[in-house]
C-alpha positions as CSV (number, residue, x, y, z in Angstrom):
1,X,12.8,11.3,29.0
2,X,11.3,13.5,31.4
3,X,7.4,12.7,32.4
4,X,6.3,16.5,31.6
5,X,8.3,16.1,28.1
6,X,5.7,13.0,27.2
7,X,2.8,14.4,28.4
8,X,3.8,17.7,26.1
9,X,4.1,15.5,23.5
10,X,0.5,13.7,24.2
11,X,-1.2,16.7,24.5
12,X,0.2,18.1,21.3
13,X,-0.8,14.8,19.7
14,X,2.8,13.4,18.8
15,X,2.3,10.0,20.9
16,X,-0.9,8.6,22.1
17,X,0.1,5.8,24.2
18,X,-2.3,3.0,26.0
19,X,-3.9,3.5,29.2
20,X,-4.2,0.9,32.0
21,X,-7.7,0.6,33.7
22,X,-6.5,3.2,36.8
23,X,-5.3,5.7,34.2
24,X,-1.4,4.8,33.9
25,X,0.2,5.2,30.3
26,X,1.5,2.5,28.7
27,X,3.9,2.8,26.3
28,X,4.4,0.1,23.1
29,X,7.8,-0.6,21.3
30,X,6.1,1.3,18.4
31,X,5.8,4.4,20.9
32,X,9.4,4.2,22.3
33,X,10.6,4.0,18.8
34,X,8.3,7.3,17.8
35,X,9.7,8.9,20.7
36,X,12.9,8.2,19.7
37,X,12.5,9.7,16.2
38,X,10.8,12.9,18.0
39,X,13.9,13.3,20.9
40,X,16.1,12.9,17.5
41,X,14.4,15.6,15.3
42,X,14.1,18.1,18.3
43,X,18.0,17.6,19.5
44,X,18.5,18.5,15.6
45,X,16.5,22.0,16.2
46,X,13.0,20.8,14.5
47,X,10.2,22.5,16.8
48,X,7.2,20.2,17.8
49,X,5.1,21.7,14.8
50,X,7.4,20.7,12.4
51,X,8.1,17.2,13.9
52,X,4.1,16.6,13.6
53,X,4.3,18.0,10.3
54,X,7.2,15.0,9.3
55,X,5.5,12.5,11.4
56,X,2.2,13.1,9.6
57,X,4.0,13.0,6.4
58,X,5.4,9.5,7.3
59,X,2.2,8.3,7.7
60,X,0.7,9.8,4.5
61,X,4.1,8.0,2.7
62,X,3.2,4.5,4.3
63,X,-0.5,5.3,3.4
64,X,0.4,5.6,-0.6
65,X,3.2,3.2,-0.3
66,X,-0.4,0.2,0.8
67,X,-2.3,1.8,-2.0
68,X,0.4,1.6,-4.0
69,X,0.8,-1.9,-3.4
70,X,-3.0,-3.1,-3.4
71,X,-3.2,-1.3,-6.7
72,X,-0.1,-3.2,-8.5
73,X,-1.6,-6.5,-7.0
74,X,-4.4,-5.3,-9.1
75,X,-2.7,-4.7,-11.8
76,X,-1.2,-8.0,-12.3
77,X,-4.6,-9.8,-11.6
78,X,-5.7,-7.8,-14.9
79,X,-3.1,-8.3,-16.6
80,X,-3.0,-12.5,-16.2
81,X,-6.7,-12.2,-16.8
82,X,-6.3,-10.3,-20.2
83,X,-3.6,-13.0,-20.9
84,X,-5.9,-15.6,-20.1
85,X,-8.4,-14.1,-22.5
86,X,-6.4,-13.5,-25.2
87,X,-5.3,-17.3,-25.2
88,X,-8.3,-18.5,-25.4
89,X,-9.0,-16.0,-28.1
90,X,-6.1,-16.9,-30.0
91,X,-6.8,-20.8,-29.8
92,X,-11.0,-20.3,-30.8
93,X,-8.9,-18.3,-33.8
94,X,-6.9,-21.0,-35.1
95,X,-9.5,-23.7,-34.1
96,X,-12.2,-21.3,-37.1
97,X,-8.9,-21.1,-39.2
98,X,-8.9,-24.7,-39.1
99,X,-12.3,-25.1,-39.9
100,X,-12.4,-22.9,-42.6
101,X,-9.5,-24.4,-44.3
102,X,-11.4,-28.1,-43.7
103,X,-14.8,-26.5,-45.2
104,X,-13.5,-24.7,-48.4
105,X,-12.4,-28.4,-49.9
106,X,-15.9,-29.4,-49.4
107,X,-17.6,-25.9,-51.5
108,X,-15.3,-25.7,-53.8
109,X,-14.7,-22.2,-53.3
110,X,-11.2,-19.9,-52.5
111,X,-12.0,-17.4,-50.2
């Protein structure tokens, strides 16, 4: 890829690779691989604005798709802890149906 191409795509905030100490870019596998993506979209006649439209879209996806995920990890937590809690309601349940049925005898009485 030419040198002017990258810094067009820097300055229009597409890539924004690593700098070394004297100023040189350097660019990460996750770069190359965005570039990639970018070369493919333009070759197929997207313009710059609408590849930072898809790109920024991508991210916004992968954003929701975490949240998504934390939220369902949530979720379950709830829903074992509701489970838990029901248990041990249903088992303080039986234990007072238990002691009912022991205490009646001892009244005399049919409730």
């Amino acid at each position: 890829m030419h040198p002017q191409t990258l810094r067009i795509y820097e300055r229009k905030g597409l890539i924004s690779p690593d700098r070394t100490p004297g100023g040189t870019r350097r660019y990460s596998q996750e770069d190359i691989e965005r570039l990639q993506l970018i070369q493919e979209m333009t070759s197929q006649g997207l313009n710059l604005e609408g590849v930072r439209r898809v790109l920024e879209l991508q991210e916004e996806n992968r954003r929701l798709k975490k949240k998504l995920e934390r939220l369902r990890d949530k979720l379950d937590a709830m829903e074992e802890e509701a489970e838990r809690r029901l248990g041990e309601m249903e088992r303080a349940y039986r234990g007072e149906i238990v002691l009912r049925s022991q205490i009646r005898p001892l009244f005399g009485r049919d409730r």
